[in-house]
N, C-alpha and C positions, 0 to 999 in steps of 0.2 A: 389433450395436448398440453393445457393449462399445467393440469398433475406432475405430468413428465418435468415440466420447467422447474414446478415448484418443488421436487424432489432432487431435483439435478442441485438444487440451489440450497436446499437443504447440506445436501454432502458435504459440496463447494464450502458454506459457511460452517461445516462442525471441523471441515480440512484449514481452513484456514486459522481459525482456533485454536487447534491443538499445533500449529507452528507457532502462532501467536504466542501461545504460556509454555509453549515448550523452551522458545528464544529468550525470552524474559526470563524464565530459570536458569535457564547458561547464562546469560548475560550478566542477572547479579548475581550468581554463585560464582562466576569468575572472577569479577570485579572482587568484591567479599573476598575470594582465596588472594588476589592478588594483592587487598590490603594486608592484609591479618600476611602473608608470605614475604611479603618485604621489608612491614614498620615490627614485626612481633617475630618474626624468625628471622629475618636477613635473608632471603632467598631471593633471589630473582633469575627467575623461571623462563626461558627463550618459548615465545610461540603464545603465552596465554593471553596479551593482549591482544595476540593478532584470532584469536577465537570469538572473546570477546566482541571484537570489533563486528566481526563477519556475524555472529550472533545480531549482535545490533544492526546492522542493515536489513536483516532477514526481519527482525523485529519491526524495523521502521517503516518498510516498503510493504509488508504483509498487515500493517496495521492500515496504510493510506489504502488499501484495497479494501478491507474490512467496513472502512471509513467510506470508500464508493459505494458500498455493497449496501449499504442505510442507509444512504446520503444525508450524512450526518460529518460531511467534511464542512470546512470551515465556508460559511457563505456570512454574503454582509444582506439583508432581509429587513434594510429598509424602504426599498421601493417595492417588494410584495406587499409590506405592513400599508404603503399608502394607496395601492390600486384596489377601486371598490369594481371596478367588470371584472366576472370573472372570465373573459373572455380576455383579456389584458393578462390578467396572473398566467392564466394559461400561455400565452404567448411569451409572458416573460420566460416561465419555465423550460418552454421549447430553446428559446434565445439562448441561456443560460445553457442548457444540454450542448446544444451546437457548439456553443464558445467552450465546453467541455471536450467533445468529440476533437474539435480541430486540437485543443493544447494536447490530451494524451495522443492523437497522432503523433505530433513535433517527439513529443515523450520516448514514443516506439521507435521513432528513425531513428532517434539519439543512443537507445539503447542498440540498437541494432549495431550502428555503429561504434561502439565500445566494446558490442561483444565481437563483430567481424575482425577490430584489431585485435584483441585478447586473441583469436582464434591465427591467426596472422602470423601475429609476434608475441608467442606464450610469456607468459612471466607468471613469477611465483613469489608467495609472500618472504621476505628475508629470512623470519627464525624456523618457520616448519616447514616450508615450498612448496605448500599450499598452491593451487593451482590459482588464477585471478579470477578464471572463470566464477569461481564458487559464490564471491559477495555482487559478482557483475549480475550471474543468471536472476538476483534476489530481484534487479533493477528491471532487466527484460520483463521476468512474471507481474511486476508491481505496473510496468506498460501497458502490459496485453489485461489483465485485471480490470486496470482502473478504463480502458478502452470498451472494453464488455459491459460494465456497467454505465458507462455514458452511454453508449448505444442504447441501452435497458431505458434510462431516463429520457432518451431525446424519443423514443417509440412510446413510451410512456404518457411522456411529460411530466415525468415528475424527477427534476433535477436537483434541487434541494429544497429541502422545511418548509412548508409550506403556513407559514402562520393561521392560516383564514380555512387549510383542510380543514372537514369535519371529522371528530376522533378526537386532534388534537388542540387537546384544552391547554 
């Protein structure tokens, strides 16, 4: 069953990846087109910042998940640094996990609710009409993601860095 987990998660991180550097190539290959198009040709183009933009949310929210996915998001790991039980660290990591679990909940309703309006009362971006859904769904996946791996951590316990693991020199 372990296998199964640890292939599913495999996928999951090579899927996550290639949205990852695929966003980051749109993202500065538009930026990039949109300087060199405005200060070097005079051009301005309707729609390419609103791609951009959507690019970069898809970037930033598939990155905090990536970031769940290692637990390699940002922790402050000064009270791991000073507990010598490990029977403390462990609790702290549990702690930590929980205090995780509850904020991506808060996270999900929020999304949920952005997208039940979008879903409600459609809108669409100004230059292309771009549906809203497109940069909201980036915010739901980045929810239900970063939810999956705090669950993973607080079963685990292992919610962020753990200075004092062994491996980690």
């Amino acid at each position: 069953m372990l296998s199964f987990f640890s292939s599913v998660d495999r996928v999951i991180a090579r899927l996550l990846n290639t949205i990852a550097i695929t966003a980051s190539v749109v993202v500065a290959g538009l930026v990039f087109f949109m300087v060199v198009a405005r200060y070097a040709l005079e051009w301005s183009i309707v729609g390419i910042d609103e791609l951009a933009l959507i690019s970069a949310m898809w970037l930033y929210m598939v990155g905090g998940i990536i970031a769940s996915r290692r637990a390699e998001h940002l922790v402050v790991d000064f009270l791991p640094q000073q507990l010598t039980s490990p029977f403390l660290l462990r609790l702290h990591q549990r702690v930590v996990a929980l205090i995780m679990v509850a904020t991506t909940m808060f996270f999900i309703y929020l999304a949920w609710r952005m997208m039940s309006f979008a879903i409600k009362r459609p809108q669409t971006t100004p230059g292309l009409g771009l549906p809203e859904l497109i940069p909201l769904s980036s915010l739901a996946l980045a929810s239900i993601g970063c939810f999956a791996y705090a669950m993973r951590d607080l079963i685990t316990g292992r919610a962020c860095h753990n200075p004092k693991e062994e491996g980690d020199k």
